[in-house]
BAFI-3210 file (N, C-alpha, C; in Angstrom, 3 decimals, decimal comma, padded with zeros to 6 digits):
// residues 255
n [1|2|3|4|5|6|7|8|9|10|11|12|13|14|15|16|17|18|19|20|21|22|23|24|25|26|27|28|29|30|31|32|33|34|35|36|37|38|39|40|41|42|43|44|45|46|47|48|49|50|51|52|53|54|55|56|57|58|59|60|61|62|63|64|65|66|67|68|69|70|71|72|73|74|75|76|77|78|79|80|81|82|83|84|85|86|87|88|89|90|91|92|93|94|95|96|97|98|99|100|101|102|103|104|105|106|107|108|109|110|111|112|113|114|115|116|117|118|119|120|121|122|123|124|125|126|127|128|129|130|131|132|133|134|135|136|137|138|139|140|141|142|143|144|145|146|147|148|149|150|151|152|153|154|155|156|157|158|159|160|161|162|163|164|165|166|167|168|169|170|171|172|173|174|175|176|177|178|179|180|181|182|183|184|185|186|187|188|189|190|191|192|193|194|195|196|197|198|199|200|201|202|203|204|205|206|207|208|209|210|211|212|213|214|215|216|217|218|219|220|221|222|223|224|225|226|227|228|229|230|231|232|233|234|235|236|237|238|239|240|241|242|243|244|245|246|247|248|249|250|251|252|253|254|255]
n.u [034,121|032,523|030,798|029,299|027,302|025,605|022,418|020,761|018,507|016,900|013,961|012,417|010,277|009,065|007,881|006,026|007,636|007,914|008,976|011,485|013,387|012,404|012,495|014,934|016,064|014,730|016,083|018,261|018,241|017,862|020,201|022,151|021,409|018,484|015,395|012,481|009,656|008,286|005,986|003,140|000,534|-000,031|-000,182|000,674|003,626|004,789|005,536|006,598|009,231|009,678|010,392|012,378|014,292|013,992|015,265|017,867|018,925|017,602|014,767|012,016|008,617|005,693|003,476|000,216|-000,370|-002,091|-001,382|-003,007|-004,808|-006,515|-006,732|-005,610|-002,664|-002,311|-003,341|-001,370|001,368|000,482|000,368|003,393|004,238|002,893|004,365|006,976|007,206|007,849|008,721|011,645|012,635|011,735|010,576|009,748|008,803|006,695|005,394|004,599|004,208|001,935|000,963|-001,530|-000,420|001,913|002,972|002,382|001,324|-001,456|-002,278|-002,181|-004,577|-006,494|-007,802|-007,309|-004,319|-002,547|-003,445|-003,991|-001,414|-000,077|-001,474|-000,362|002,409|002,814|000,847|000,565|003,175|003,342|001,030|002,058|004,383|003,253|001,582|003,524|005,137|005,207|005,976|008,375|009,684|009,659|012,518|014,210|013,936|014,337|013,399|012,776|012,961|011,933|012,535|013,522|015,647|013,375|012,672|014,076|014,901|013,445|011,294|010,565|007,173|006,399|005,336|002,823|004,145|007,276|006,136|005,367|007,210|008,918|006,909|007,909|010,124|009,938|008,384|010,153|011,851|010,585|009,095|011,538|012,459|010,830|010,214|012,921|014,746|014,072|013,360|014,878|014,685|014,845|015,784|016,509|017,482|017,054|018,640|017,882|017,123|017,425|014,330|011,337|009,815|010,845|010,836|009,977|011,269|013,468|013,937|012,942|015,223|016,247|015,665|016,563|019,310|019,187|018,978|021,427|023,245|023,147|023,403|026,751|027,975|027,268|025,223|022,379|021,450|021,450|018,947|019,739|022,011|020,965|020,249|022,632|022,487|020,135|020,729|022,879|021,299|019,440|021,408|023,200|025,669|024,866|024,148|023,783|022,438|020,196|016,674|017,943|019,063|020,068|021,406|021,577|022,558|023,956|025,263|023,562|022,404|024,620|025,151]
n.v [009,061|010,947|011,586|009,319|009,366|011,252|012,640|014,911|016,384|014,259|012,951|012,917|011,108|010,688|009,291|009,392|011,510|013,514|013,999|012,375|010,059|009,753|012,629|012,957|011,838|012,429|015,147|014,024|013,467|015,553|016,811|015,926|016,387|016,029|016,685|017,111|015,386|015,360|013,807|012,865|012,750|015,116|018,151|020,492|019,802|018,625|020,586|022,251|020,884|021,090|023,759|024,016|022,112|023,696|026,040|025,452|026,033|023,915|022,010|021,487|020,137|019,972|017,262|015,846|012,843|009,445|006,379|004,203|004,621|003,992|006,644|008,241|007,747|007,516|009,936|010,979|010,599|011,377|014,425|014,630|014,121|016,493|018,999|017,889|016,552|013,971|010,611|009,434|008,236|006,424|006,282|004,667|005,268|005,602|004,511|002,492|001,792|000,834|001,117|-000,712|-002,407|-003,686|-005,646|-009,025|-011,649|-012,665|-010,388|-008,302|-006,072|-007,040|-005,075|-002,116|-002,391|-004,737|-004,864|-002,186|-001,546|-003,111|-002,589|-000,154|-000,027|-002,552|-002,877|-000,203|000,398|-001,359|-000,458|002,005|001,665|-000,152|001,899|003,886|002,381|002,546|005,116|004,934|002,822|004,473|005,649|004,183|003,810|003,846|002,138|002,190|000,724|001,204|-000,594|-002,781|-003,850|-005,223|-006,530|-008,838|-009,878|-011,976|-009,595|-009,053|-008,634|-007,168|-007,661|-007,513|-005,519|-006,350|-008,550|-007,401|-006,112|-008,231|-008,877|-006,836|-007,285|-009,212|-008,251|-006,467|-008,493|-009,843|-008,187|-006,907|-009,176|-009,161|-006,724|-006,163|-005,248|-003,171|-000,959|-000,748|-002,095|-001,894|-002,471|-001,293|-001,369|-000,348|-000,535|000,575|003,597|007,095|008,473|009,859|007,685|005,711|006,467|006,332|004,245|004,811|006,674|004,803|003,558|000,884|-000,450|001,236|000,528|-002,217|-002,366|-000,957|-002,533|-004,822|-003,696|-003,857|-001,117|000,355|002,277|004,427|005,072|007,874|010,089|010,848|009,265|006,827|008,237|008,494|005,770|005,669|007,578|006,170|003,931|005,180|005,849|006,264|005,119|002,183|001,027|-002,113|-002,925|-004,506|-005,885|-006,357|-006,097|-003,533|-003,473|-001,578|-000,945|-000,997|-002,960|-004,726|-007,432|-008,746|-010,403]
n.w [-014,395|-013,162|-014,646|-014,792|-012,673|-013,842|-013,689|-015,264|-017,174|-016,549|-015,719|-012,223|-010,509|-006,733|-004,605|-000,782|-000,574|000,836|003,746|005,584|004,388|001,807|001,472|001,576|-000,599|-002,738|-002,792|-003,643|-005,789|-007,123|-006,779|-008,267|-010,961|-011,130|-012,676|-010,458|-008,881|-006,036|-004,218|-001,830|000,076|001,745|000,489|001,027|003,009|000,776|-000,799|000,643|000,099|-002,621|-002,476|-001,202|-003,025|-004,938|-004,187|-004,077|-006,187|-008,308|-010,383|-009,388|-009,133|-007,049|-005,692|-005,571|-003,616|-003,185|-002,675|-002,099|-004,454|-007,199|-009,011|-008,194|-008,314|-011,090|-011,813|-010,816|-012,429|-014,681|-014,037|-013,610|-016,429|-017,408|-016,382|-016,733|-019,304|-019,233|-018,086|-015,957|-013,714|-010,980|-007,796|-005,411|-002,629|-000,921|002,460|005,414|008,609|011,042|014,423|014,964|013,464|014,415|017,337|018,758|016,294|016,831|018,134|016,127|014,490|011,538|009,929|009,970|010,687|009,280|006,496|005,946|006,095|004,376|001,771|001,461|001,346|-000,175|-002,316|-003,188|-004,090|-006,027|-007,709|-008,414|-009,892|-012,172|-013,409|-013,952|-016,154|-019,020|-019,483|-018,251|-020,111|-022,698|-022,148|-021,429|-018,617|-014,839|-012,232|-008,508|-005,817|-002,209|000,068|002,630|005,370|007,060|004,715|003,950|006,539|008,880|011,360|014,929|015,888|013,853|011,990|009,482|008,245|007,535|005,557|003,905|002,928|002,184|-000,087|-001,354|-002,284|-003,791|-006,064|-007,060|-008,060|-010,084|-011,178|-012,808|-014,515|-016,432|-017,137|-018,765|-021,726|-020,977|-019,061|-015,827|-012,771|-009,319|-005,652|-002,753|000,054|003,438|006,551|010,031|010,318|010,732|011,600|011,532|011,818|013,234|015,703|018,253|019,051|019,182|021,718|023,672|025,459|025,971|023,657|021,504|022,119|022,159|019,063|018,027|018,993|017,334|014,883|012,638|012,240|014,483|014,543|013,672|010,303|008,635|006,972|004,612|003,521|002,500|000,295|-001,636|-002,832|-003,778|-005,823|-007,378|-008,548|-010,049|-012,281|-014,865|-014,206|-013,119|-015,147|-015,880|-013,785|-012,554|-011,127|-008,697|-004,969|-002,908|-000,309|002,290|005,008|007,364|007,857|008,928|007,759|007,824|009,425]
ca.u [032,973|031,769|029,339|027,957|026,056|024,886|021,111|020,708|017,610|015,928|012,719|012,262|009,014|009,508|006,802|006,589|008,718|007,605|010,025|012,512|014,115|012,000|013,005|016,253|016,413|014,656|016,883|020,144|018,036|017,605|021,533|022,751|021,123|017,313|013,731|012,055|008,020|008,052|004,709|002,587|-001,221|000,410|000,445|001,867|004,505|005,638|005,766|008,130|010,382|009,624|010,390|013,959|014,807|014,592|015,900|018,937|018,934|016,924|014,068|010,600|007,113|005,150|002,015|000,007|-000,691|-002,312|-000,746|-003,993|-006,182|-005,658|-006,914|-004,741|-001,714|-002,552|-003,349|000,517|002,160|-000,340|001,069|004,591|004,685|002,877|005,203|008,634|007,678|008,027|009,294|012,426|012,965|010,182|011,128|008,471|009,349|005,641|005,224|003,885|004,197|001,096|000,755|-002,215|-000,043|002,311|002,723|002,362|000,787|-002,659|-002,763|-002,566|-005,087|-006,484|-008,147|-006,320|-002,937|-002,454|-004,760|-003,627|000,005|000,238|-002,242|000,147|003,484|002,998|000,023|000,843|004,344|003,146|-000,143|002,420|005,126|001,973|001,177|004,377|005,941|004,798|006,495|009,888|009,981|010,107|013,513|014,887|013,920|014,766|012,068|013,085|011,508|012,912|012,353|013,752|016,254|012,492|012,250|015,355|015,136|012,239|011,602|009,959|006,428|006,369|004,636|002,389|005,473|007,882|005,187|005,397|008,786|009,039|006,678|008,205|011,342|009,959|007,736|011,330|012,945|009,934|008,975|012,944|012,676|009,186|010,270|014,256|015,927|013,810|013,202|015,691|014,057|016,160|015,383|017,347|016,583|017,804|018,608|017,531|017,195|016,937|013,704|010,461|009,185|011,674|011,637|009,601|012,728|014,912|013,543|013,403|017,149|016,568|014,970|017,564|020,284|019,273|018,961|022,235|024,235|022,403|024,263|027,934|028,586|027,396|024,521|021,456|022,083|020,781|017,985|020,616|022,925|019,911|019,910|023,251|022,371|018,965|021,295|023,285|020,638|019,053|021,898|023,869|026,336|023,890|022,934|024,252|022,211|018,622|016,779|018,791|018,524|020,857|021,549|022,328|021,947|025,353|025,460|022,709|021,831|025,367|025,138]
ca.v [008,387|011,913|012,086|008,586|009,794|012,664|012,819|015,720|016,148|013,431|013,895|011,599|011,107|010,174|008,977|009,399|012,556|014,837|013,376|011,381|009,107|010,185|013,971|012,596|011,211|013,601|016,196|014,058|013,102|017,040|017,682|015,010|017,290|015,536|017,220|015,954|015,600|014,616|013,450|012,172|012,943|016,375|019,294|021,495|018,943|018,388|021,960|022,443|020,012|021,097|024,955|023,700|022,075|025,244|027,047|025,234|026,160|022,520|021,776|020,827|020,240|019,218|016,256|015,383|011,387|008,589|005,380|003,232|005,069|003,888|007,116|009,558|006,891|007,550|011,800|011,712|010,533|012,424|015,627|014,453|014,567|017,551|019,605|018,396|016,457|012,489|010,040|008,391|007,631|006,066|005,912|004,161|005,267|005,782|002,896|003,234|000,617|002,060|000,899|-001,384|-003,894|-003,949|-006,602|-010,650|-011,714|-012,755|-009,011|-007,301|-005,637|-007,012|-004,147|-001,271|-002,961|-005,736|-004,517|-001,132|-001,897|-003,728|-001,739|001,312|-000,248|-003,353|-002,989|000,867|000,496|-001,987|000,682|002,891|001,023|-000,462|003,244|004,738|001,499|003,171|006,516|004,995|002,269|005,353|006,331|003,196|004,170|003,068|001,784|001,647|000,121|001,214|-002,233|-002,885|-004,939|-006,681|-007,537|-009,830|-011,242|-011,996|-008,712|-009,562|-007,852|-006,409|-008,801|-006,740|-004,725|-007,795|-009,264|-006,070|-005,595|-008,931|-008,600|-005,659|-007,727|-010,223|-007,959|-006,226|-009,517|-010,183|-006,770|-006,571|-009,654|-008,930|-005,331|-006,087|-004,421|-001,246|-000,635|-001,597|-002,686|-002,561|-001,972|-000,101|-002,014|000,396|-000,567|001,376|005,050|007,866|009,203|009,871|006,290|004,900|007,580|005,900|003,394|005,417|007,012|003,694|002,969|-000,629|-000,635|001,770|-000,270|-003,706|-002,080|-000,379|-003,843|-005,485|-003,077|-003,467|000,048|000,252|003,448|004,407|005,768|008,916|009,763|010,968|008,258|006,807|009,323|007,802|004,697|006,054|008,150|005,518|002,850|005,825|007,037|005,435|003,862|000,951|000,358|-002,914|-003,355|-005,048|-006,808|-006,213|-005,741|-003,246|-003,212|-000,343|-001,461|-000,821|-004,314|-005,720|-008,358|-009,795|-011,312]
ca.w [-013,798|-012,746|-015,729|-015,218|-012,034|-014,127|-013,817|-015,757|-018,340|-016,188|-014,548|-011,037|-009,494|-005,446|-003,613|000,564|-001,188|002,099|004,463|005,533|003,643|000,311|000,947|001,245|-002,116|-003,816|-003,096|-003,682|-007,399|-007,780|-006,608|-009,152|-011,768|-012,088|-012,324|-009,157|-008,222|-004,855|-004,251|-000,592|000,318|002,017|-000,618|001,662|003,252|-000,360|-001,428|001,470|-000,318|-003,689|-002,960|-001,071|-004,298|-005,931|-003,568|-004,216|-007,840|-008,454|-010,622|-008,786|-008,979|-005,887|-005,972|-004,226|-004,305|-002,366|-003,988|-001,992|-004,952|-008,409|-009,976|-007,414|-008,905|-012,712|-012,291|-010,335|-013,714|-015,724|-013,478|-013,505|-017,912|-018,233|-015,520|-017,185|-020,701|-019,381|-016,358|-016,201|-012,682|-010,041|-006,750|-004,513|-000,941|000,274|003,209|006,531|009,690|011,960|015,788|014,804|012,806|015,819|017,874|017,990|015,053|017,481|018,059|014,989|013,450|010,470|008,476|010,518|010,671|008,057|005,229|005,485|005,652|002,482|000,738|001,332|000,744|-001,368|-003,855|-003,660|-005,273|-007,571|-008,581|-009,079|-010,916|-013,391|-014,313|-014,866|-016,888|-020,295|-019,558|-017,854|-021,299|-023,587|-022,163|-020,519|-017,217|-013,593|-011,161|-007,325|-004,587|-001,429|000,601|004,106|005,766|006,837|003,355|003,646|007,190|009,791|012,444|015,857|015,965|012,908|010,409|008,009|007,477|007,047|004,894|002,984|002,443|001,263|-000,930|-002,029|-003,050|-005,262|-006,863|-007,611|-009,388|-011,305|-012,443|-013,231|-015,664|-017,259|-018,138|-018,906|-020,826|-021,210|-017,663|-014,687|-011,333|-008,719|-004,728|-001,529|001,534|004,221|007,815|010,897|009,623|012,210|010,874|012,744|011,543|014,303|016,744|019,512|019,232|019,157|022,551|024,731|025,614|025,929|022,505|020,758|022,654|021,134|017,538|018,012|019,483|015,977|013,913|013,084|011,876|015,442|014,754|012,744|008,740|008,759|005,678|003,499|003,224|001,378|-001,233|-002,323|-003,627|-004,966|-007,250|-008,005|-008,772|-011,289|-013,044|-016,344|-013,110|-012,757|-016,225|-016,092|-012,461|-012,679|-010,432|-007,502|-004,074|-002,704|001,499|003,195|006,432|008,485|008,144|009,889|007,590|007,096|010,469]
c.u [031,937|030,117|028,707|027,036|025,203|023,352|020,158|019,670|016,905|014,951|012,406|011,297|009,425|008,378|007,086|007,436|008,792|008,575|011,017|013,399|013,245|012,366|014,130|016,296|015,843|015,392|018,256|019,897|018,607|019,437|022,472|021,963|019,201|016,004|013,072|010,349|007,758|006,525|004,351|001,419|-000,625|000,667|001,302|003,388|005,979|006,213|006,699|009,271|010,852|010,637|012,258|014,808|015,421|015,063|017,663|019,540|018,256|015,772|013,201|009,541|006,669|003,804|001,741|-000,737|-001,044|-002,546|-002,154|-004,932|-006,003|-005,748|-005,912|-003,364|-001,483|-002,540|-001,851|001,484|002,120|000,506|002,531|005,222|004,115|003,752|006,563|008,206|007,649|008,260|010,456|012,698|012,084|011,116|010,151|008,984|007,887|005,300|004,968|003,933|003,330|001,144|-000,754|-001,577|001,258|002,361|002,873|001,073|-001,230|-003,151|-002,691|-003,998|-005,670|-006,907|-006,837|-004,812|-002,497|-002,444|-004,364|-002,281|000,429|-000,059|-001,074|001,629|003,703|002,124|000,386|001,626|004,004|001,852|001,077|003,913|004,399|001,699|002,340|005,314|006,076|006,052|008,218|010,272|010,697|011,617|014,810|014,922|014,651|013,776|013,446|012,414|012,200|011,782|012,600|014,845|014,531|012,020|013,238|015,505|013,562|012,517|010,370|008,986|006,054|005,746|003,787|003,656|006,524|007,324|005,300|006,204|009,594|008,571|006,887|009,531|010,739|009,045|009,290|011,568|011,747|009,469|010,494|013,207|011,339|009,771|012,009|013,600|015,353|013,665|013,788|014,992|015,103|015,069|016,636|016,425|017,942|017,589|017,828|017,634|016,192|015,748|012,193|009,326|009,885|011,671|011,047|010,502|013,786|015,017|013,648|014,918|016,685|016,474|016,466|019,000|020,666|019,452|020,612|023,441|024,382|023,128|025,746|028,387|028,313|026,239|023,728|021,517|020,983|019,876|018,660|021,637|022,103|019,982|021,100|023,131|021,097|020,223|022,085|022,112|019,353|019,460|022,914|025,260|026,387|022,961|023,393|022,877|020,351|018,202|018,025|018,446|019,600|020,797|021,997|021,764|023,201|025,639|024,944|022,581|023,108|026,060|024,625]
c.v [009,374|011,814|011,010|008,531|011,084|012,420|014,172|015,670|015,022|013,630|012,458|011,806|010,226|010,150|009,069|010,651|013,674|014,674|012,198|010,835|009,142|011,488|013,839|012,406|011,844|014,599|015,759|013,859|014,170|017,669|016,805|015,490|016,658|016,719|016,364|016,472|014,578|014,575|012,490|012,608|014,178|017,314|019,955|021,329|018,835|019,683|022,368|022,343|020,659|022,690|024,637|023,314|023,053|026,563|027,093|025,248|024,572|023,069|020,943|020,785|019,172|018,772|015,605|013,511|010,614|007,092|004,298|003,383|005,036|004,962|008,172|009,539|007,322|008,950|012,021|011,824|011,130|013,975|015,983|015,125|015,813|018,752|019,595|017,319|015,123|012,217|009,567|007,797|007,692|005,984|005,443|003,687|004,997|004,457|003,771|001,695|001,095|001,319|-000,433|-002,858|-004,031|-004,877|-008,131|-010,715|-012,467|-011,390|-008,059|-007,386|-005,942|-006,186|-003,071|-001,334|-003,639|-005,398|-003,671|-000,897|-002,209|-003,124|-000,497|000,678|-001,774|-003,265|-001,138|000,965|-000,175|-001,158|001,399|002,871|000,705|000,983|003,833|003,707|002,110|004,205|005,976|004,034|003,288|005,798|005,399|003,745|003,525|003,353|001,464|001,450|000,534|000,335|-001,743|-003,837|-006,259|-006,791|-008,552|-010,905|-010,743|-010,216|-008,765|-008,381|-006,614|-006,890|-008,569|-005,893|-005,529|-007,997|-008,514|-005,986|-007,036|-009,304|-007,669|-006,100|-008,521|-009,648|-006,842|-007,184|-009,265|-009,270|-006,626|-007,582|-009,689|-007,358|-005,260|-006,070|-002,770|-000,558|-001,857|-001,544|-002,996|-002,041|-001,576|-000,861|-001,774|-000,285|000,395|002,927|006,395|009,131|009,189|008,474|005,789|005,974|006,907|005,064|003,853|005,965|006,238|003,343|001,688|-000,849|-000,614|000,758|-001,681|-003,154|-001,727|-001,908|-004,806|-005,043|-002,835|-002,249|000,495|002,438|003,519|005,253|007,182|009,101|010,231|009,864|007,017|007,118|008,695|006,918|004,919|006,506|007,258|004,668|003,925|006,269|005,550|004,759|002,433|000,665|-000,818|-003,518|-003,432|-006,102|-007,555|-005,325|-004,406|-002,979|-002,431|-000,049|-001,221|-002,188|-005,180|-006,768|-008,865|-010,256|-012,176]
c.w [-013,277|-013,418|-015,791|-014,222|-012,030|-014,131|-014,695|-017,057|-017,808|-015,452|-013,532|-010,453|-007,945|-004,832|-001,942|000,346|-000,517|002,961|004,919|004,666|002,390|000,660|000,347|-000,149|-003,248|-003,710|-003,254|-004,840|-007,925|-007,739|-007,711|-010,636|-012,251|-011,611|-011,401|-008,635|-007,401|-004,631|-002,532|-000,409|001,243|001,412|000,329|001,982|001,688|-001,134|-000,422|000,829|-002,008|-003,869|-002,026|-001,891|-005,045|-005,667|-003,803|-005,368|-008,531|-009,241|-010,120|-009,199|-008,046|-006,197|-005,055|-004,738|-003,042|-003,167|-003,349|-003,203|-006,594|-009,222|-009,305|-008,613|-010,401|-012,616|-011,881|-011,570|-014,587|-015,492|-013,474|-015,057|-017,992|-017,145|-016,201|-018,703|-020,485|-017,954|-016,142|-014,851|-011,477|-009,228|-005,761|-003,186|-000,335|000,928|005,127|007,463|011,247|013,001|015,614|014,473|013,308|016,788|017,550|017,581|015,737|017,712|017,351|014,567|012,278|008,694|008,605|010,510|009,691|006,819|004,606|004,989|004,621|001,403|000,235|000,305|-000,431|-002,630|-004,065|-004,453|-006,395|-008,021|-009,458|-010,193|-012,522|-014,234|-014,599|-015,632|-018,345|-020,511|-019,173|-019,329|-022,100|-023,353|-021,657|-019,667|-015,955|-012,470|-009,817|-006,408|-003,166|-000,508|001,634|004,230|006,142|005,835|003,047|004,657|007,742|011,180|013,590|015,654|014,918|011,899|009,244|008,038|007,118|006,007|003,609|002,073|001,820|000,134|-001,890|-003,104|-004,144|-006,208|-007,829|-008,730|-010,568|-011,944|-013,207|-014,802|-016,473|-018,334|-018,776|-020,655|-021,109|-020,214|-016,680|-013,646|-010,057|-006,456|-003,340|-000,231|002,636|005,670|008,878|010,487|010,354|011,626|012,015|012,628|012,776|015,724|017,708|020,000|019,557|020,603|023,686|024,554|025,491|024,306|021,216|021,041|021,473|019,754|017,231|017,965|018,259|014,939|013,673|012,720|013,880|015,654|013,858|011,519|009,273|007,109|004,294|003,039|002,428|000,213|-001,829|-003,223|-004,728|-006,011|-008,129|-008,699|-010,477|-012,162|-013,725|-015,263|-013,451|-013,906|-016,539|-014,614|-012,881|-011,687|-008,962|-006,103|-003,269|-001,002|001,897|004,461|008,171|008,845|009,059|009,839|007,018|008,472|010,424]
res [x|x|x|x|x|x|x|x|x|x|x|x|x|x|x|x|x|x|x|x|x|x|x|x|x|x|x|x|x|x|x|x|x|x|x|x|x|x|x|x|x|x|x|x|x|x|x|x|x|x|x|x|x|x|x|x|x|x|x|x|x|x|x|x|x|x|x|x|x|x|x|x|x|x|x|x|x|x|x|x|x|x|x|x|x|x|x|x|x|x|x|x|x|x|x|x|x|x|x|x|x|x|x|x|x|x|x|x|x|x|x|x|x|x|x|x|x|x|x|x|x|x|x|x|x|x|x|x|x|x|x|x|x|x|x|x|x|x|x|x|x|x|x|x|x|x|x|x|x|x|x|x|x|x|x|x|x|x|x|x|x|x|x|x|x|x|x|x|x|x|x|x|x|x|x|x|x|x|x|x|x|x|x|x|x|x|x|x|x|x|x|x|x|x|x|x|x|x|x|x|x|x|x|x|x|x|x|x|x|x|x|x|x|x|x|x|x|x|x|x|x|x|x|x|x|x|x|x|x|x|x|x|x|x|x|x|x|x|x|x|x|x|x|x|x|x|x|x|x|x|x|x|x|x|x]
***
C-alpha cells in the first residue's frame, strides 16, 4: 500500500502555500515524492517554503498568486507547466476570515467583510479550479478544496466564512460530477487548527475553553495533521474517492 501514496513524478500546485495549513501540505505533497508550487500574493513568504522543500531534498518552485484576479489565476498555472512540464494536483487552501466579516450578521461588513470573504475563498477556488481543469484532465488529476467544519455546520459570528465554506462544499460535489472520471474533486474540512488564523482564540481562555470542550479529541489539530489527508486525497489511495467531503475535525462535527 506503500506505493499507492506514492506521489512521485507529480507536480502539486498549493494555494495559501506560505503558511499554515497550505505549508503544511505542501511539504507533506513534496515528502510523499511530488513537485510542489506553493503559491500566495507573498513571493518571499513562499520562497521560504519553496527553498525548505529543497532543502529537504524536495522539488519546488515558488508563485506568487492572488486567486481574487483572474489573470494572476491563469499566469499561476501558466508558471506551474513551464517550471515542471504539467499539473496534476490543485490544492485550494487560500481563504481568509478578516475582523470585518466578524460578528452578528447586522454588523458585518458588506464590501470589507462579506464581499471580500467569498471573493477570496469561494469564487477564488472556483477561478482557480476553472483554469487548471485542462491541465489536471490530461493526467487524471485531483482537485482539493480545503473547506471547514463551517462548511458542514452553522458557526456563531462567522457568516461570510460559513457562507463560504459552504459554498465551498457544493461547488466540490458538483465540480466532482461535471468533471468525473478525469478529474476527482474531493474537499478536507479541518476542525480548529492551531494556526495564526485562530490565534486570537486561542489566546482568550474562555474562547479557547469553549472550542476545546466542543472537541472530542479534546485539542486543536496542528497544520500538519492536515497534510495527511491532502496526500491521501491526491495519491492513487483515493482513486476510487470523488466528490467527497473528508472531516478532520477531532470530531467536532459528529456531535
Amino acid at each position: 500500500m506503500h506505493d499507492e501514496f506514492d506521489l512521485s513524478g507529480r507536480v502539486a500546485v498549493v494555494t495559501g502555500g506560505s503558511r499554515g495549513i497550505g505549508r503544511a501540505i505542501a511539504e507533506g505533497l513534496a515528502g510523499a515524492g511530488a513537485s510542489v508550487v506553493p503559491a500566495s500574493r507573498t513571493a518571499e513568504d513562499v520562497e521560504t517554503v519553496a527553498a525548505t522543500i529543497r532543502d529537504a531534498g524536495g522539488e519546488a518552485h515558488a508563485a506568487t498568486v492572488d486567486v481574487t484576479d483572474e489573470d494572476s489565476v491563469g499566469a499561476l498555472f501558466d508558471e506551474a507547466v513551464d517550471a515542471f512540464g504539467g499539473v496534476d494536483v490543485v490544492v485550494n487552501n487560500a481563504g481568509v476570515n478578516p475582523d470585518p466579516a466578524l460578528g452578528s450578521p447586522e454588523r458585518v461588513d458588506l464590501e470589507d467583510g462579506f464581499d471580500f470573504t467569498v471573493d477570496v475563498n469561494l469564487r477564488g477556488a472556483f477561478a482557480c479550479a476553472r483554469a487548471s481543469a485542462e491541465h489536471l484532465a490530461d493526467g487524471g488529476g485531483s482537485l482539493i478544496n480545503v473547506a471547514s467544519v463551517g462548511g458542514l455546520v452553522g458557526l456563531p459570528r462567522q457568516h461570510p466564512y460559513v457562507a463560504s465554506k459552504h459554498g465551498l462544499v457544493g461547488l466540490t460535489k458538483s465540480m466532482a460530477l461535471d468533471w468525473a472520471p478525469e478529474i476527482r474533486v474531493n474537499a478536507i474540512a479541518p476542525g480548529y487548527v492551531a494556526t495564526d488564523l485562530i490565534e486570537e482564540a486561542m489566546e482568550n481562555e474562555d474562547i479557547r475553553q469553549s472550542l476545546l470542550d466542543r472537541t472530542p479529541l479534546e485539542r486543536f489539530a496542528e497544520p500538519d495533521e492536515i497534510a495527511g489527508p491532502a496526500v491521501f486525497l491526491a495519491s492513487d489511495a483515493a482513486s476510487y474517492v470523488t466528490g467527497s467531503v473528508l472531516s478532520v475535525d477531532g470530531g467536532w462535527t459528529s456531535r
